[in-house]
C-alpha positions as CSV (number, residue, x, y, z in Angstrom):
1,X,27.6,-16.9,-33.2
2,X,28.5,-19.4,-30.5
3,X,30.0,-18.0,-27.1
4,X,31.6,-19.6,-24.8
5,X,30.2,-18.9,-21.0
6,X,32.6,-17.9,-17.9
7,X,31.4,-19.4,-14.9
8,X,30.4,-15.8,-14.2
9,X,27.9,-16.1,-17.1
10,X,26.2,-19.1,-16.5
11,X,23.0,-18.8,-14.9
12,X,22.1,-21.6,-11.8
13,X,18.2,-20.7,-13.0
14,X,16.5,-20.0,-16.4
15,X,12.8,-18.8,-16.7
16,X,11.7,-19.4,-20.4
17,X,8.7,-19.0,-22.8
18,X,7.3,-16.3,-20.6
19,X,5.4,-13.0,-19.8
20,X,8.0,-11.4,-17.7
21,X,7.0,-7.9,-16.9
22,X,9.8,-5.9,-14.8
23,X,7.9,-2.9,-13.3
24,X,10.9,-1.1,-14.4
25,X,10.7,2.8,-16.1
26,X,10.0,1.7,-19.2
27,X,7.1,-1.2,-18.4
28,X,9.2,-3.5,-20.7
29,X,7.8,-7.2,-21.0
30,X,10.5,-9.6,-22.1
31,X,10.0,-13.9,-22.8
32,X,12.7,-15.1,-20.1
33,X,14.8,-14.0,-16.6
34,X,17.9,-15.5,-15.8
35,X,19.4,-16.0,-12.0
36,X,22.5,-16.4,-10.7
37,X,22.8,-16.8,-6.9
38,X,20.6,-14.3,-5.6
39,X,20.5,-11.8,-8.5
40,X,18.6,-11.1,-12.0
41,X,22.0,-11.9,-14.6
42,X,19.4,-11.0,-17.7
43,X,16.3,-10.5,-18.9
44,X,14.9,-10.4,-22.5
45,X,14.1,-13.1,-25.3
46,X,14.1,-16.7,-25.1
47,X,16.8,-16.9,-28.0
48,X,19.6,-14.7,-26.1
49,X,18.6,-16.3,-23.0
50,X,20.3,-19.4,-24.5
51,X,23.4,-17.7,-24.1
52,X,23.5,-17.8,-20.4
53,X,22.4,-21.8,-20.1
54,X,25.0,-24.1,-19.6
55,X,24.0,-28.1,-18.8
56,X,24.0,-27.1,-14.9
57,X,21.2,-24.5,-15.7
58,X,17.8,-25.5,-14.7
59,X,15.7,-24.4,-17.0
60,X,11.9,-23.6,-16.0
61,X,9.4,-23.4,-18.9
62,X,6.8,-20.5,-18.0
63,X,4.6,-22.2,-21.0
64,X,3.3,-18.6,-21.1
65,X,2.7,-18.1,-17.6
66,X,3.4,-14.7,-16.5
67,X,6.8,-13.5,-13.9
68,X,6.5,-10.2,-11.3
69,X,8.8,-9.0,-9.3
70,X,8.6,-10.0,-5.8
71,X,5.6,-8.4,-4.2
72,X,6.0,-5.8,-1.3
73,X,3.3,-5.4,1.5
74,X,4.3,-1.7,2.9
75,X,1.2,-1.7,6.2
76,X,0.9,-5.2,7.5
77,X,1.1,-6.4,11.2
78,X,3.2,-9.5,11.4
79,X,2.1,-12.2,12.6
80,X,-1.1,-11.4,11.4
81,X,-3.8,-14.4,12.3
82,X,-0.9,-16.8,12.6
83,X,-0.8,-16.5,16.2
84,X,-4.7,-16.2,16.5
85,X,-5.4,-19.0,14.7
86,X,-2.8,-21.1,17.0
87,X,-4.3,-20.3,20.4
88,X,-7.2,-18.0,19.9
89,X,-11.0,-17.9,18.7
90,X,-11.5,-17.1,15.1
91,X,-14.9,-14.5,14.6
92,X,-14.2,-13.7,10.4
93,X,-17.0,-14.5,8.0
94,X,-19.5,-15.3,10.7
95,X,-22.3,-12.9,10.3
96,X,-24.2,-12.4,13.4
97,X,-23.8,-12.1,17.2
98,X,-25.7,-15.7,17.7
99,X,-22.7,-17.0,15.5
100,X,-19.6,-15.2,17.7
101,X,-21.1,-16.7,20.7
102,X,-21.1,-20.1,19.5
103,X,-17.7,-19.4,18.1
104,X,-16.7,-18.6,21.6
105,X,-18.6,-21.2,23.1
106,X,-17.2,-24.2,21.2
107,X,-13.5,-22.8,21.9
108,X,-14.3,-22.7,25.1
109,X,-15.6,-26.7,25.0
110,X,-12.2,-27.2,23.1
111,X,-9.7,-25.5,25.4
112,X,-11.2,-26.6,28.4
113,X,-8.3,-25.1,30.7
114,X,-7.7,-22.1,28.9
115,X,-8.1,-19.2,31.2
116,X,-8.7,-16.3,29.5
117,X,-10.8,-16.6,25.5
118,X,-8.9,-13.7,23.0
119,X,-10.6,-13.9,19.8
120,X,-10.7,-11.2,16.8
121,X,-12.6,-10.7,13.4
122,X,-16.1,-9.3,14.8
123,X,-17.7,-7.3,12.5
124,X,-19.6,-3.5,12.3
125,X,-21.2,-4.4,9.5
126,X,-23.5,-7.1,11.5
127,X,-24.8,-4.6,13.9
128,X,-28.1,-2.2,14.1
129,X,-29.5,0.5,16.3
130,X,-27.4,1.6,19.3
131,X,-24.8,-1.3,18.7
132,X,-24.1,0.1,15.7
133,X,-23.1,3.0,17.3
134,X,-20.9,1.4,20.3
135,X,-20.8,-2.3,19.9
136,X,-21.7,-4.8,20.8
137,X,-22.7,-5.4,24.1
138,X,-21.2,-7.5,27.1
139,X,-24.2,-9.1,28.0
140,X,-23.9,-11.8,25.0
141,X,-20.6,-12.8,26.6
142,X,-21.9,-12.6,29.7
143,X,-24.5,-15.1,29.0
144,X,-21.4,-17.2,27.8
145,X,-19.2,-17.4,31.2
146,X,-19.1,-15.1,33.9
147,X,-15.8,-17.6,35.8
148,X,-13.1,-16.2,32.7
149,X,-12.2,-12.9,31.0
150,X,-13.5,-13.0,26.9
151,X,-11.6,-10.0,25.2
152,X,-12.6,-9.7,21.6
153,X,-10.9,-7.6,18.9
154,X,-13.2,-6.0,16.4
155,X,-11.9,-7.2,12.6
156,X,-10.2,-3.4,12.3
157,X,-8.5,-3.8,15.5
158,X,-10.1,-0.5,16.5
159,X,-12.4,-2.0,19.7
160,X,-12.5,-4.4,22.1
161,X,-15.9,-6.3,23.0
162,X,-15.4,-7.6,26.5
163,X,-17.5,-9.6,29.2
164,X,-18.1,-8.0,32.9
165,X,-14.8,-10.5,34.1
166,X,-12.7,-8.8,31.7
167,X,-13.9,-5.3,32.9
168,X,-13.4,-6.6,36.5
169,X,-9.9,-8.0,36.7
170,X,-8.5,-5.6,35.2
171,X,-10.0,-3.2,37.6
172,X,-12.2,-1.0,34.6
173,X,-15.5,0.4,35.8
174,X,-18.0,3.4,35.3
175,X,-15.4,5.7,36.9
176,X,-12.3,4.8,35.5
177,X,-10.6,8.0,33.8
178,X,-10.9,7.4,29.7
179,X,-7.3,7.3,28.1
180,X,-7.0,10.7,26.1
181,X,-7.8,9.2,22.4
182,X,-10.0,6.7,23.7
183,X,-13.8,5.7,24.4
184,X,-15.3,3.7,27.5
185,X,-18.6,3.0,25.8
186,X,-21.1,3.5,28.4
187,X,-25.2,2.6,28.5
188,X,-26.8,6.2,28.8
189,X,-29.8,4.6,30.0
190,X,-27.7,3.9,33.3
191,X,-24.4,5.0,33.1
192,X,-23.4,1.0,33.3
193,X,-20.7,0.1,31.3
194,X,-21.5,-1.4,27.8
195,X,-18.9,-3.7,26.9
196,X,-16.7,-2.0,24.2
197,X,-13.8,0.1,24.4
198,X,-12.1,2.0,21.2
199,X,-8.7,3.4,20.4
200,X,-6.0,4.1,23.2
201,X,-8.8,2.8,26.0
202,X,-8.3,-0.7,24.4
203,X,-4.8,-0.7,26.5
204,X,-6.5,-0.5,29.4
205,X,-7.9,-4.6,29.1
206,X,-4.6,-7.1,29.5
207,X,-3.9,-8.8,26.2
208,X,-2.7,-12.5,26.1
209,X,1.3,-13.1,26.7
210,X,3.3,-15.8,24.5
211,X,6.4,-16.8,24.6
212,X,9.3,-16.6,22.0
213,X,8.9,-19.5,20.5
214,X,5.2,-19.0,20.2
215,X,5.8,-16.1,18.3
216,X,8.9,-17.8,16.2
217,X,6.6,-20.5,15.1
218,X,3.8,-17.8,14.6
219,X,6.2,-15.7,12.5
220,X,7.2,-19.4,10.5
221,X,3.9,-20.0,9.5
222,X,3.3,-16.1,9.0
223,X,6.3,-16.1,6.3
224,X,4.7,-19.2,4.5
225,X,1.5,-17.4,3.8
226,X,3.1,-14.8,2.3
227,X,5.1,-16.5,0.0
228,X,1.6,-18.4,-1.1
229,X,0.7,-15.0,-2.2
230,X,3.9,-14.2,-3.7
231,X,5.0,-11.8,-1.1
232,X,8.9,-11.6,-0.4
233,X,9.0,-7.9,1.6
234,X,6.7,-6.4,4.1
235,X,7.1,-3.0,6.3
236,X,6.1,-4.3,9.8
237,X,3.6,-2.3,12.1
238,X,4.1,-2.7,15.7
239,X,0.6,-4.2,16.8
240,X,1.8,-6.8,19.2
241,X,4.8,-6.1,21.2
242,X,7.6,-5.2,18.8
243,X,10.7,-6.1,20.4
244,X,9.4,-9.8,20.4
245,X,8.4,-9.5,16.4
246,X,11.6,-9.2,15.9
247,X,13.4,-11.2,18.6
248,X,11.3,-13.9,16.9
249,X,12.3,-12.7,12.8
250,X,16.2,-12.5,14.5
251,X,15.9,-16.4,16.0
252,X,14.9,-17.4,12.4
253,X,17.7,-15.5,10.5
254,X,20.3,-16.9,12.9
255,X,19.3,-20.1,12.2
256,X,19.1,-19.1,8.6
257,X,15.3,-19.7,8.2
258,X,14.4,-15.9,7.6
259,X,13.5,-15.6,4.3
260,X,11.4,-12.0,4.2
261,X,12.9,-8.9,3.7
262,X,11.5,-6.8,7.1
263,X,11.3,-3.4,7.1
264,X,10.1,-2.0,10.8
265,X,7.5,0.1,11.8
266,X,7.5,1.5,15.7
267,X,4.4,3.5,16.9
268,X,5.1,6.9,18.9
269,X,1.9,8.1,20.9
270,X,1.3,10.9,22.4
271,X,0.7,9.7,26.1
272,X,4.8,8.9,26.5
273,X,7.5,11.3,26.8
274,X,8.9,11.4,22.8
275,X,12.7,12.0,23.1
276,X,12.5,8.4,25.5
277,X,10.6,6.7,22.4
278,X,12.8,7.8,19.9
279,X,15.9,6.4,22.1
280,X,14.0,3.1,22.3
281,X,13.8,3.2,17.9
282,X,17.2,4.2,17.4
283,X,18.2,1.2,19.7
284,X,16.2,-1.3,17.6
285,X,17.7,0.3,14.7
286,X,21.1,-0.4,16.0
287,X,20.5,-3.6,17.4
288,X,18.6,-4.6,14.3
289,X,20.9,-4.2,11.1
290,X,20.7,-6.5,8.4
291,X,20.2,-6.9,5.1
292,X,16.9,-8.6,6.0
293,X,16.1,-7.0,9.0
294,X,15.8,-3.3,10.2
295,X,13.7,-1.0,11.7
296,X,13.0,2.6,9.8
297,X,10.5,4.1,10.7
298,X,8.0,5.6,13.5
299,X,4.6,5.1,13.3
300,X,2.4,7.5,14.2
301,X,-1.7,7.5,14.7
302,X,-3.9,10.7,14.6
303,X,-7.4,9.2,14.1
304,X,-9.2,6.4,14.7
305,X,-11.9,4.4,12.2
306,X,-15.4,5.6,10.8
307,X,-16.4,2.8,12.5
308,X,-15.9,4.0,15.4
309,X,-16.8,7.3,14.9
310,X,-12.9,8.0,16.4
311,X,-12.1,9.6,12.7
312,X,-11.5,12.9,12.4
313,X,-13.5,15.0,9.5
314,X,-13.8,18.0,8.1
315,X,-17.7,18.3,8.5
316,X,-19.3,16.9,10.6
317,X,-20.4,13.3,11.0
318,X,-24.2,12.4,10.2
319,X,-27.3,12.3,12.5
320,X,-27.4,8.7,12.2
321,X,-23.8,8.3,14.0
322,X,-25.7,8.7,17.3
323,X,-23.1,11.6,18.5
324,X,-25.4,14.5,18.0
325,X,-25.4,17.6,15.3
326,X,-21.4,19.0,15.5
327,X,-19.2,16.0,16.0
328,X,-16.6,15.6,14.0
329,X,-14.4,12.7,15.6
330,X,-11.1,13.3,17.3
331,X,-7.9,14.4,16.5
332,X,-5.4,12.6,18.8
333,X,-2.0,15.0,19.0
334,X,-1.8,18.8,20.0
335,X,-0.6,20.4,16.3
336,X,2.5,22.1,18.1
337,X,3.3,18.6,19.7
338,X,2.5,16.8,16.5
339,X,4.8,19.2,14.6
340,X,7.7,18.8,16.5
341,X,7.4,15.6,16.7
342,X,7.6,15.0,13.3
343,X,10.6,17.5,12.5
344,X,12.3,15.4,15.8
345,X,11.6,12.2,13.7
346,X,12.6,13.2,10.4
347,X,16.0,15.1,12.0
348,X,17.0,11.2,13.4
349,X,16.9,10.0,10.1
350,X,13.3,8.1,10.2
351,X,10.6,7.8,8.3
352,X,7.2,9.2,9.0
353,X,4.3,6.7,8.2
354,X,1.2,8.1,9.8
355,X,-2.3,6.3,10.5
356,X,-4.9,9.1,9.1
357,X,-8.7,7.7,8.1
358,X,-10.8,10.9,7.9
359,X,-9.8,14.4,6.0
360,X,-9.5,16.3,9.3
361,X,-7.2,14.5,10.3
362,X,-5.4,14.2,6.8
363,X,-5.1,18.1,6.8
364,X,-3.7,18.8,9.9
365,X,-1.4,15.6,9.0
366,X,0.0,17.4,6.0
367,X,0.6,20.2,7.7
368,X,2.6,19.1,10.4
369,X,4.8,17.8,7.7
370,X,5.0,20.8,5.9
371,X,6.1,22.4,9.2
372,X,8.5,19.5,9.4
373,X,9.7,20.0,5.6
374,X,9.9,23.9,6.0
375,X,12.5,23.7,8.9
376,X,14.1,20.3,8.1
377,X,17.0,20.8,5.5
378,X,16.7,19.0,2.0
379,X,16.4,15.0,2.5
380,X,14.8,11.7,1.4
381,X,12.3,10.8,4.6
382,X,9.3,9.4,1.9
383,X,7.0,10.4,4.7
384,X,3.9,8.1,4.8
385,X,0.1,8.6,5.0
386,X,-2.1,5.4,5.6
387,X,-5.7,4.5,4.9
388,X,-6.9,7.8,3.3
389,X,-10.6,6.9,3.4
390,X,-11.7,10.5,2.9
391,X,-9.2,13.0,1.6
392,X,-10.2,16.5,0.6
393,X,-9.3,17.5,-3.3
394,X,-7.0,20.1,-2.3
395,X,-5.4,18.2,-0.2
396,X,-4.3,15.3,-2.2
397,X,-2.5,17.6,-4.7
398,X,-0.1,18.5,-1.5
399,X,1.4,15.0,-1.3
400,X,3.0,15.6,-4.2
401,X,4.4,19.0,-3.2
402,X,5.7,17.5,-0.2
403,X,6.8,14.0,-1.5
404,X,4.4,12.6,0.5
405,X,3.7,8.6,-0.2
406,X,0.0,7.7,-0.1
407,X,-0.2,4.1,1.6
408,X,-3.6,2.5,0.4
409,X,-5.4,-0.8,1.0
410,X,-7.2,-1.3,-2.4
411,X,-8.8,-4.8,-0.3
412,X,-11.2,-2.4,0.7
413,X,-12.6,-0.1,-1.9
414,X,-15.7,-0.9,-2.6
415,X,-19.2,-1.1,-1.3
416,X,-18.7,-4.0,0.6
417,X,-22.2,-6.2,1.4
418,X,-23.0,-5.4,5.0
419,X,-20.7,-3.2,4.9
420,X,-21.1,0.2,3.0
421,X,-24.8,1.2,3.6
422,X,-24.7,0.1,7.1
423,X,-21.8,1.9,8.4
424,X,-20.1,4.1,6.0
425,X,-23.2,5.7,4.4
426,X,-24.9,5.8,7.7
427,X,-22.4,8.0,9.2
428,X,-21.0,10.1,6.6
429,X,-23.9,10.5,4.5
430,X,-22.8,10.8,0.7
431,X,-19.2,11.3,1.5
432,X,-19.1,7.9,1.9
433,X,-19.5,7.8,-2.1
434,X,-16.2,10.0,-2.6
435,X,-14.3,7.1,-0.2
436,X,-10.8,6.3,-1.2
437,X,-9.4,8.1,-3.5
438,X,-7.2,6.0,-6.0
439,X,-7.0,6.9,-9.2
440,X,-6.9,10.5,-8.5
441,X,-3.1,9.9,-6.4
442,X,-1.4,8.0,-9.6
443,X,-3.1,10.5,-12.4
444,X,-1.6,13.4,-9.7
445,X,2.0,11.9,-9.8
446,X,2.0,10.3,-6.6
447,X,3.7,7.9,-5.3
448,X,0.9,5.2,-4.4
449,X,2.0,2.1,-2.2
450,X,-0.6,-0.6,-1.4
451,X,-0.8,-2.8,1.3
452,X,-3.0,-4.9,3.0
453,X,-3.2,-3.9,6.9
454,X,-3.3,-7.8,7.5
455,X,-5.0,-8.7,9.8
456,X,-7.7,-6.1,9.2
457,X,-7.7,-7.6,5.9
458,X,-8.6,-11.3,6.7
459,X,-6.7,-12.4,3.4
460,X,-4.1,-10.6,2.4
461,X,-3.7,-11.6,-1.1
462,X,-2.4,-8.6,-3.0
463,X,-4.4,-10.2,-6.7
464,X,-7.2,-9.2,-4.6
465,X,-5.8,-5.8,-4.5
466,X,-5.5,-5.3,-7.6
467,X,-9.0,-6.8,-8.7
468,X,-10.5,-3.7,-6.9
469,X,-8.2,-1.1,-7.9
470,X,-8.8,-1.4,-11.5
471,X,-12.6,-2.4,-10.7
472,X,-13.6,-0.1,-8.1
473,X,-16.0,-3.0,-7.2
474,X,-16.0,-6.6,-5.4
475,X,-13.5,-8.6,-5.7
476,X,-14.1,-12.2,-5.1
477,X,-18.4,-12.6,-3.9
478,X,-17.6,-15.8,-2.1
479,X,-15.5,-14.4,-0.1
480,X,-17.9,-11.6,1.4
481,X,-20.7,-14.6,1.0
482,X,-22.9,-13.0,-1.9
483,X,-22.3,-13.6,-5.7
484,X,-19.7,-12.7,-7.7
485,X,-20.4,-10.0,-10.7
486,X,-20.2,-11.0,-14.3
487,X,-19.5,-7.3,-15.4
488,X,-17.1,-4.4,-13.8
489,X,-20.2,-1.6,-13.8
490,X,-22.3,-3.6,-11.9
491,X,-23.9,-0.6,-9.3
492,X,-24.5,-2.9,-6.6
493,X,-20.8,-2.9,-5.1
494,X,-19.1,-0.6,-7.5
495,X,-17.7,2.7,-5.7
496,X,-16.8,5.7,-7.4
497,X,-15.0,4.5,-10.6
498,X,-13.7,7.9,-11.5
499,X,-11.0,6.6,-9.2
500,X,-9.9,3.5,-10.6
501,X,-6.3,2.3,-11.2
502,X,-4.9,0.9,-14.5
503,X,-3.2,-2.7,-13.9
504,X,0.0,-1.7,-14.4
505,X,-0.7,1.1,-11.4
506,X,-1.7,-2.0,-9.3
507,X,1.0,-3.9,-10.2
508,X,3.7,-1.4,-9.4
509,X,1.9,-0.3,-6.3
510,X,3.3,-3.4,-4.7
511,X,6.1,-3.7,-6.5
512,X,8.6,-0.8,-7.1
513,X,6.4,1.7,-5.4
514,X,6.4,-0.8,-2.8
515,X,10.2,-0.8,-2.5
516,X,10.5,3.0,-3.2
517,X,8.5,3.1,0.7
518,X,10.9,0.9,2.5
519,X,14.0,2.7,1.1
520,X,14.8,-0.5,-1.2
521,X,14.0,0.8,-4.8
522,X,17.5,-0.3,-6.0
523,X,18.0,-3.3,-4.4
524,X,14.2,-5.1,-5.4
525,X,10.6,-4.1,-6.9
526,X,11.4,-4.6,-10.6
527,X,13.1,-7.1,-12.5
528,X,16.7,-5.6,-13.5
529,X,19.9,-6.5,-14.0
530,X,21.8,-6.5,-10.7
531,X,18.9,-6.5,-8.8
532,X,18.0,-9.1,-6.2
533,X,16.2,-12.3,-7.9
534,X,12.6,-12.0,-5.8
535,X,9.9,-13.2,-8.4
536,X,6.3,-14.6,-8.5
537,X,5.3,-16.7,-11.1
538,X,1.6,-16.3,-11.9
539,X,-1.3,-18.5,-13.8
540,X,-2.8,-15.9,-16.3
541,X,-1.1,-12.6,-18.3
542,X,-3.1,-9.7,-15.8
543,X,-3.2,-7.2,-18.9
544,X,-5.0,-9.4,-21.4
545,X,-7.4,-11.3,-18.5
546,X,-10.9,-9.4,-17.6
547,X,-10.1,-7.1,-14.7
548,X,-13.0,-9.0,-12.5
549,X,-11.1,-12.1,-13.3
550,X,-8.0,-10.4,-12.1
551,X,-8.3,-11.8,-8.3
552,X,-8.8,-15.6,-9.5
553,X,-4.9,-15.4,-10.4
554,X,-3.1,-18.4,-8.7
555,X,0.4,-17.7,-7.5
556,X,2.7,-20.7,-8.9
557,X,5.8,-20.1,-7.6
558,X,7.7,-17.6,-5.4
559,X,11.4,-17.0,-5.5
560,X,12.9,-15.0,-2.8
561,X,16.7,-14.5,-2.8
562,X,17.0,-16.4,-6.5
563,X,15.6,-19.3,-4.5
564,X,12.3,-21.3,-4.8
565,X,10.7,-20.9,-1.7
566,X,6.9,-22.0,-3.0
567,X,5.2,-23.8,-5.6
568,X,1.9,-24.5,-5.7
569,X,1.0,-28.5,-5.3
């Protein structure tokens, strides 16, 4: 039967002789998508595809390549490295001390006149004895220059390692009063100050300033490394000063150059007066408005990082943390402050998304919000809970009784090389084996949205992701400089794989689940009818390929807004 196409009909794009797999309720997988402006007109065979085609159709032949919808980052910290890797000294994948210094040194030989050396990417895993316990120590950079501050930001973003100039200009010594949530590391040998500060004390050190059109051509460069890994949406953490995040994402979307969907994050702490933070959000929020751009929800952090031995657990940590028999990390907010702050949240209309690493602090995380849910009447918050490294049993069957979202960055669960038995099991003892729970939150009903926490995660490719989640074990070896396994059981990386994910669980973790978090399930995160056209074409079908062969995916081409916005050379 021949019909005869409306303009209405006729598709400006055709995706053929595919794998297209929509993420939708019924996990359909269909040859061909069409687009038309900005949205999906149809999806299904190649033959009724042919019905949408006219002779201004471009038609795109998959050849069997497979289609996703758009992928959706819910924890990352725009600009990421962008901005570091513009003016600052890069410390990933180096693997000693000997090797930051001469990072440090040689940016130093290379900037010349710079007059102040910010760096980030050091790592825990390098470190023995007492700096494994508190960092490293000033001295190295010392040894470096003593004329200019070095401030260095471990690659969690939990510590600062600092030279004695840095501790001296901005006025920090042996006396200074410790922030309430932070850590002054100090030498007990003689009460000297070590070189490291954790958590809330980090504010204490001045952090580089950069201008607007630093950060606009930070944010340019941000937005094209996420469309090389096929990512069109992101919820935005405040890590860097938050108003000029999104001055900068504004600039570009006046001058029509935009082209991420921005959800906003914006941190509440428990040093500043609440009801005066929540004016400054609902500000944002109305100054910020778009379809691209908006701010939705308050960020909130109640632990620190096993690292640091700033998470907060339910038993205590081991021996070998260095902190003595009973200590058990901290929990940063009062429970009658924490509570009301969350009901205050939740009664302006924002979303809770919540920093939590240890299950202390998890608990008394779930039960703020079940204070919060108790008194608030019925609504849709999708309250957030991020990181979950340890989680008690009982606890995770709550999230579903309070529609909590779990927030998880799959990048990291594993037993990384240098990694695992130096830190995790060193401090937790065989907890450290029950890390991460995955599986468990998807079998339970959850809803599960991953992320990468970029730039704690030095590449924030979300095939990656997914590797590990259906694995439970390493990802890509050259990446964490050892080699890659040839089999999914292999013992030497894999952690717990009671708790792994099925690839359609990955998939939709950054996809519809994804969207579900930033309020935006109907609008993107499968491919539908109606729905905005934000695909990623991909090398290799992910449910026929070996799951360790799942992260050597190559992203094609992105489409954001029914337009191509990267192929791959």
């Amino acid at each position: 039967m021949n019909i005869k196409l409306t303009n209405c009909m006729v598709a400006d794009i055709v995706l053929k002789n595919g794998v297209v797999y929509t993420a939708d309720e019924q996990d359909q997988i269909h040859q061909a998508v069409a687009i038309k402006d900005n949205t999906i007109l149809f999806t299904g065979s190649d033959k009724e595809v042919q019905n949408f085609i006219s002779n201004k159709t471009q038609i795109i032949d998959l050849g069997g390549k497979m289609v996703l919808p758009g992928l959706i980052d819910s924890h990352i910290h725009p600009p990421g490295l962008s901005l570091s890797e513009l003016y600052e000294v890069q410390l990933f994948n180096i693997n000693s001390i000997e090797g930051y210094v001469e990072a440090v040194k040689k940016f130093i030989a290379e900037h010349p006149d710079v007059k102040m050396v910010y760096g980030r990417g050091w790592s825990w895993g390098i470190l023995a004895g007492e700096e494994l316990i508190k960092g490293p120590r000033k001295e190295y950079l010392d040894a470096v220059t003593s004329e200019i501050p070095i401030v260095l930001r471990a690659h969690d973003g939990h510590t600062l390692w600092v030279n004695s100039k840095a501790l001296e200009i901005n006025g920090i010594t042996s006396e200074t009063e410790v922030p309430q949530g932070g850590v002054i590391e100090t030498d007990q040998s003689n009460g000297e100050l070590w070189g490291t500060l954790k958590e809330w004390a980090m504010w204490l050190i001045a952090l580089p300033e950069y201008s607007l059109d630093q950060y606009i051509t930070a944010m340019t460069a941000f937005q094209k490394k996420m469309h090389r890994f096929g990512i069109t949406s992101i919820l935005c953490m405040a890590s860097v000063p938050f108003d000029v995040i999104f001055k900068a994402c504004d600039e570009m979307q006046k001058a029509k150059q935009l082209q991420l969907r921005v959800r906003g994050a914006m941190t509440v702490n428990t040093r500043e007066n609440l009801l005066s933070q929540l004016m400054h959000i609902k500000e944002l929020r109305r100054q910020y408005q778009t379809p691209l751009l908006q701010v939705i929800t308050a960020k909130f952090f109640t632990d620190g990082v096993i690292e640091g031995c700033t998470s907060y657990l339910l038993e205590p940590y081991s021996i070998k943390a260095g902190r003595g028999e009973n200590y058990y990390g901290d929990f940063l907010w009062e429970m009658e402050n924490l509570k009301n702050a969350f009901y205050t949240v939740n009664q302006c209309g924002m979303q809770i998304h919540v920093h939590s690493t240890g299950d202390g602090s998890t608990r008394k995380v779930l039960d703020a919000l079940e204070y919060a849910n108790n008194k608030m009447a019925a609504g849709d918050y999708r309250n957030t809970i991020t990181h979950l490294q340890l989680v008690d049993q009982k606890d995770i069957l709550r999230f579903k009784e309070l529609n909590v979202v779990a927030s998880v960055q799959p990048y990291w669960q594993f037993k990384g090389p240098k990694w695992w038995y130096n830190v995790d099991y060193q401090f937790m003892g065989e907890r450290a084996n029950l890390e991460f729970p995955l599986g468990t939150f998807f079998r339970e009903g959850i809803t599960v949205a991953s992320s990468s926490d970029y730039p704690a995660t030095a590449v924030p490719n979300p095939f990656l992701a997914m590797d590990v989640g259906v694995t439970r074990n390493i990802d890509n070896g050259a990446l964490h400089g050892v080699e890659d396994i040839t089999d999914m059981d292999d013992e030497r990386y894999l952690l717990n794989k009671g708790e792994r994910a099925t690839v359609e669980q990955m998939i939709k973790s950054f996809t519809i689940n994804g969207a579900y978090t930033l309020f935006m399930e109907h609008e993107i995160g499968s491919i539908k009818v109606g729905k905005i056209a934000d695909l990623v074409v991909i090398d290799q079908n992910l449910f026929v390929v070996n799951p360790i062969d799942i992260d050597k995916t190559k992203i094609l081409m992105t489409f954001f807004d029914g337009k191509l916005v990267y192929k791959v050379d």
